[in-house]
C-alpha positions as CSV (number, residue, x, y, z in Angstrom):
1,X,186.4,123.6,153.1
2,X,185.6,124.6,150.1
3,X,184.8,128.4,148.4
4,X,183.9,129.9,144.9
5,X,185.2,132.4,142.8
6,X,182.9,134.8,140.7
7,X,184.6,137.1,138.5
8,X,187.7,137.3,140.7
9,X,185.9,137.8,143.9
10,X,185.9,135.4,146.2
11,X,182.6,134.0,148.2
12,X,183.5,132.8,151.9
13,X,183.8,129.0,152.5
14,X,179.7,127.9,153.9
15,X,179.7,127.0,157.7
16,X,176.2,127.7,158.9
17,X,172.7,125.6,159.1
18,X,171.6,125.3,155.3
19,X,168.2,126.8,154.6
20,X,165.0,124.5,154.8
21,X,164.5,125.8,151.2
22,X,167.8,124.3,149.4
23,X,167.7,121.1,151.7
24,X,166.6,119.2,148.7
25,X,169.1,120.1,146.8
26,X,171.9,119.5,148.9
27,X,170.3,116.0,149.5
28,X,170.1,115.4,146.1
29,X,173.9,116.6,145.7
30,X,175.5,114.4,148.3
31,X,173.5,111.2,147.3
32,X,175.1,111.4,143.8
33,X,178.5,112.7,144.7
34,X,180.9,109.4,143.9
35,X,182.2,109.6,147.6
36,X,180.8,111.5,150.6
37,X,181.1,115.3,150.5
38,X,180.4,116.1,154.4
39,X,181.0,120.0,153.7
40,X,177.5,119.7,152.2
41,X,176.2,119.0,155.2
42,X,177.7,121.8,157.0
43,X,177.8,124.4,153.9
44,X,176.0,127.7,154.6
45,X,174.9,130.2,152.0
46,X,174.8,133.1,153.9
47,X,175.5,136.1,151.8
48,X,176.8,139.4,152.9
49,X,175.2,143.0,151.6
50,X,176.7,144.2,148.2
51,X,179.8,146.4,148.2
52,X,179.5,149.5,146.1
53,X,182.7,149.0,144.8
54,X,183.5,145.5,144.4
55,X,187.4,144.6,145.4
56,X,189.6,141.7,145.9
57,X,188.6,140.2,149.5
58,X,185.4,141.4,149.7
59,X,182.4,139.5,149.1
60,X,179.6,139.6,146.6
61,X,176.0,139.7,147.5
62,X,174.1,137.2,145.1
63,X,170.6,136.0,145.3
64,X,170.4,132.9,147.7
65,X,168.9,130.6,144.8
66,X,171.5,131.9,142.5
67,X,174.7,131.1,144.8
68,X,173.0,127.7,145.0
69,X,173.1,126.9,141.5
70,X,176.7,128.0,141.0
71,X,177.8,125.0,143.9
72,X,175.6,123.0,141.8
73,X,177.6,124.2,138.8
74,X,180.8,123.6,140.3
75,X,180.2,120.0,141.5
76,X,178.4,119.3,138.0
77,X,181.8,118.4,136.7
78,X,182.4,115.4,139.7
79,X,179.0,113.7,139.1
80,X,179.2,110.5,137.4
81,X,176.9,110.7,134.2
82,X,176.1,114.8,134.8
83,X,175.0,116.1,131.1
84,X,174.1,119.4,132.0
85,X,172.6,121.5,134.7
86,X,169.3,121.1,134.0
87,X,170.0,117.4,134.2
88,X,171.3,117.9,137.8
89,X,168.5,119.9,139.1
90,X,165.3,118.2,136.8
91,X,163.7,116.9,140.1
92,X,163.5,120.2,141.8
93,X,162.4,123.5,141.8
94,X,163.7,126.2,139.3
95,X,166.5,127.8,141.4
96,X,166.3,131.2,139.5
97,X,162.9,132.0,141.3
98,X,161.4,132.6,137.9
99,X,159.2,130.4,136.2
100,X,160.9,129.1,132.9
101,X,158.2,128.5,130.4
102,X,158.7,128.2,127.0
103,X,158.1,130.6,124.2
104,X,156.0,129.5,121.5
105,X,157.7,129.0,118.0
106,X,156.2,131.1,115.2
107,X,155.5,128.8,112.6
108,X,156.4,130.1,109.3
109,X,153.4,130.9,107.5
110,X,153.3,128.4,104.0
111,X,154.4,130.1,100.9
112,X,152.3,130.7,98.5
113,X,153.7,130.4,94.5
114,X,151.6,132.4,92.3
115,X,151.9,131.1,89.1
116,X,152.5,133.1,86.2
117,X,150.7,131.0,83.9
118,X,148.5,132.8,81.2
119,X,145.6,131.6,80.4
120,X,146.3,130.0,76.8
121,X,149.7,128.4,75.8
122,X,152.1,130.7,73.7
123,X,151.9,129.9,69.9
124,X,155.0,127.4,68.6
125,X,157.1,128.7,66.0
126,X,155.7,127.1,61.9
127,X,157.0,126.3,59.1
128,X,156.1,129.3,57.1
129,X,156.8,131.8,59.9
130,X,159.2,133.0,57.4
131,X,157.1,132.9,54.7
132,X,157.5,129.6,52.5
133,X,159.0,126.2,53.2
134,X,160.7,123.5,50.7
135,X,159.5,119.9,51.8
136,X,161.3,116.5,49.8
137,X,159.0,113.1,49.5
138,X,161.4,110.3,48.2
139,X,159.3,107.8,45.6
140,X,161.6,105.1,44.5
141,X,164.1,106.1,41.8
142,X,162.4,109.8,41.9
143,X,161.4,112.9,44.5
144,X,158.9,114.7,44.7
145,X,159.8,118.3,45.9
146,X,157.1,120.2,46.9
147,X,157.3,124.0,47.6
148,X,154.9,125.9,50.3
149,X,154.5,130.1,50.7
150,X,152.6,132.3,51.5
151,X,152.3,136.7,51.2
152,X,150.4,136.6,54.7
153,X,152.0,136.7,57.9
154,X,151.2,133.2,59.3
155,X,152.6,134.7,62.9
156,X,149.1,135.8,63.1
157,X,146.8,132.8,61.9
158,X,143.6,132.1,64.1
159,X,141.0,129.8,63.7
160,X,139.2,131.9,61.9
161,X,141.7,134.4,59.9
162,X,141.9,134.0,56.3
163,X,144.7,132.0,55.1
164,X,146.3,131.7,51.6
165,X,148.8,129.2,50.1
166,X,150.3,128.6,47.0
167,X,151.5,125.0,46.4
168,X,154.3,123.9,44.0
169,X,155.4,120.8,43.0
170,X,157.9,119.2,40.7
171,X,159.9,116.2,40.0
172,X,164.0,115.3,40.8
173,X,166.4,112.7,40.6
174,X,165.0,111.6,37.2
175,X,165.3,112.2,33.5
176,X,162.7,113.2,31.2
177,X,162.6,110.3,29.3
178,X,160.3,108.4,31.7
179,X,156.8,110.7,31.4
180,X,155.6,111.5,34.6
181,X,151.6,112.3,34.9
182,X,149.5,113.6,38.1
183,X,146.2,112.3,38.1
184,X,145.0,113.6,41.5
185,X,146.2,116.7,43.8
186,X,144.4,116.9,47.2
187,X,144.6,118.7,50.0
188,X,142.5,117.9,53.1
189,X,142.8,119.9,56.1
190,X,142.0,118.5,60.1
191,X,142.1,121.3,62.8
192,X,141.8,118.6,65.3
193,X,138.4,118.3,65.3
194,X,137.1,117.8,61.8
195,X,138.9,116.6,58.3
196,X,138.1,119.3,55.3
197,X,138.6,118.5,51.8
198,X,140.0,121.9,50.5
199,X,140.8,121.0,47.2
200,X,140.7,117.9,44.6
201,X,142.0,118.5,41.2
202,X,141.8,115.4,39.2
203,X,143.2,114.7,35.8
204,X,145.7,114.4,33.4
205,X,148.7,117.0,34.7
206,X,152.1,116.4,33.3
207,X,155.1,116.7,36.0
208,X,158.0,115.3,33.8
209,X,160.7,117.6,34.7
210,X,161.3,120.5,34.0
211,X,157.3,120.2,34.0
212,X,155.8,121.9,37.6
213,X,152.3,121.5,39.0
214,X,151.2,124.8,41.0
215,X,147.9,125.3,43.2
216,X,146.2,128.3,45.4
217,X,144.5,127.3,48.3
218,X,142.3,129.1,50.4
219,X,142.2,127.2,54.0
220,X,138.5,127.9,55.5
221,X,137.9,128.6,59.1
222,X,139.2,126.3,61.4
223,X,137.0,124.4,64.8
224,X,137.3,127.5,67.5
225,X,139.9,127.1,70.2
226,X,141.9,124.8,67.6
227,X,145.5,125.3,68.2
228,X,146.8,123.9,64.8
229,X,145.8,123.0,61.3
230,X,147.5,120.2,59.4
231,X,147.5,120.0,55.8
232,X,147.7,116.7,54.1
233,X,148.7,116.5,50.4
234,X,148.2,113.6,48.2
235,X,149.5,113.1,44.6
236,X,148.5,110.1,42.6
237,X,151.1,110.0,39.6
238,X,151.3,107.5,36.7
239,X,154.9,106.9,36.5
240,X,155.9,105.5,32.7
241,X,157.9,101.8,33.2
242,X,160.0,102.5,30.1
243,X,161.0,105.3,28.0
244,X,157.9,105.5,25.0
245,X,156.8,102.4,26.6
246,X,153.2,103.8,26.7
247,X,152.6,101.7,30.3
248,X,152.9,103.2,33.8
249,X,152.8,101.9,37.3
250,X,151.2,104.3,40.5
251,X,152.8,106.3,42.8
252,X,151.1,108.2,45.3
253,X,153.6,110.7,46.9
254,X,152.1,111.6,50.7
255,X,153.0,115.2,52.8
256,X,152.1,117.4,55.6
257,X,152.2,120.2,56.8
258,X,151.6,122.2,59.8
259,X,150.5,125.7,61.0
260,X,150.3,126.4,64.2
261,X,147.1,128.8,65.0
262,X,147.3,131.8,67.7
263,X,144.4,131.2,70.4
264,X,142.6,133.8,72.1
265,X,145.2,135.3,75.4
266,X,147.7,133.5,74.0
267,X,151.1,135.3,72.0
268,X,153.0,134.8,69.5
C-alpha cells in the first residue's frame, strides 16, 4: 500500500470505499496504468481534521479534490504517453472545485507614429550660398570660365524676392593670337514652370584674353510655390582659325546654374 508525502508530512495509506465523486477518476487511472494497480480500487481518501501545529506523524487535512489530484500527480510519472496533468485529467471535472476560465489577453493597442514632417521640404544648400561660384566649360583647344556672385544673401531667395547677379566670363588655355569674339550672351531662366528670357546681348564683344565679358542680371519673379530657378547661359563666339587669318569657325559654350528658392513653412 501505498502513501504520500506533502512537505514532510506524511498522508496515511487509503483503505476505505472511494467517494462516488472521484470514481471517474480512479477509473480513468487504473484503465491507463501499464499493469493493474488494485490499491486503486481499495484507496480511500479520507482526511483527518488539521493539526494546529503540523509535526512529523501527524496528518494533514487537505481538500478531498485536492488530495486527489496529488495521487493523480504521483502516478502521472508511470503512465505511458502522460504530458502533463491536465493531459491526465482533460475528460473530467476540474479537481480544484473552481472553475478555470481564461483571462482575456489585453491586446496591445496599435502604435501610432506621428510624423514630424513639416509641411514644405527644407531648402538644399546652392551654389552661391556663399556668395559667388567659378564654373569651367571646356570648347576644344580653349575654356570658357565663367564667374557667378552675388551681394544678396541667396539663403533667403523666394519666388518672388528680388535677386541680383553679376556674370563674368573670360577665356583659358589659349593665346591671344587667335581673336576670340562673342556675338551672343543669353540668359534664360525656367522655374519649372515657365522659360524667361532675362537677357540677350548680341554683338560684336571681344573675349581674347586677357579680354573679359561682364553682365548684371536682375532675375524676375519666379512661378509661386517653385522650389528652384535654373539659369541657362549661352555664348555664341567666333573663334579665329589662324592667327590674322581674318576667318573664324563657331563655338557656342553652354552652362547652368542653380538656385534653390525657400518655399513658404519651409527653412533654410
Amino acid at each position: 500500500m501505498r502513501s504520500l508525502a506533502v512537505s514532510g508530512t506524511r498522508i496515511p495509506p487509503f483503505h476505505h470505499k472511494i467517494r462516488q465523486k472521484d470514481r471517474a477518476l480512479i477509473h480513468f487511472l487504473d484503465n491507463h496504468l501499464p499493469t493493474p494497480q488494485p490499491w486503486l480500487r481499495d484507496a480511500d481518501l479520507k482526511l483527518r481534521p488539521l493539526s494546529p501545529t503540523p509535526s512529523k506523524g501527524v496528518p494533514v487535512r487537505l481538500p478531498r479534490s485536492a488530495a486527489v489530484g496529488l495521487v493523480a500527480a504521483a502516478l502521472c510519472g508511470s503512465l505511458t504517453g502522460c504530458a502533463s496533468f491536465q493531459e491526465l485529467t482533460s475528460s473530467s471535472k476540474p479537481l480544484l472545485g473552481k472553475s478555470s476560465t481564461t483571462e482575456p489577453t489585453a491586446e496591445p493597442s496599435p502604435s501610432v507614429s506621428v510624423s514630424a514632417s513639416s509641411s514644405a521640404a527644407a531648402r538644399v544648400s546652392g551654389p552661391l550660398d556663399t556668395g559667388s561660384v567659378v564654373h569651367k566649360v571646356k570648347q576644344g583647344t580653349f575654356t570658357v570660365t565663367l564667374t557667378y556672385w552675388t551681394s544678396d544673401n541667396a539663403k533667403l531667395y523666394t519666388a518672388a524676392s528680388d535677386k541680383t547677379l553679376n556674370i563674368a566670363a573670360h577665356i583659358e588655355d589659349t593665346d591671344s593670337t587667335h581673336r576670340i569674339t562673342a556675338t551672343t550672351v543669353q540668359v534664360l531662366q525656367d522655374d519649372g514652370t515657365k522659360r524667361t528670357d532675362v537677357r540677350t546681348d548680341n554683338g560684336k564683344f571681344d573675349v581674347t584674353p586677357p579680354y573679359p565679358y561682364n553682365t548684371v542680371v536682375t532675375l524676375p519673379a519666379a512661378t509661386a510655390g517653385a522650389s528652384a530657378l535654373t539659369l541657362t547661359v549661352r555664348m555664341d563666339l567666333l573663334v579665329e582659325t589662324a592667327p590674322k587669318a581674318g576667318t573664324y569657325y563657331r563655338s557656342t559654350a553652354l552652362d547652368t546654374l542653380t538656385l534653390p528658392l525657400v518655399k513658404d513653412g519651409a527653412t533654410e
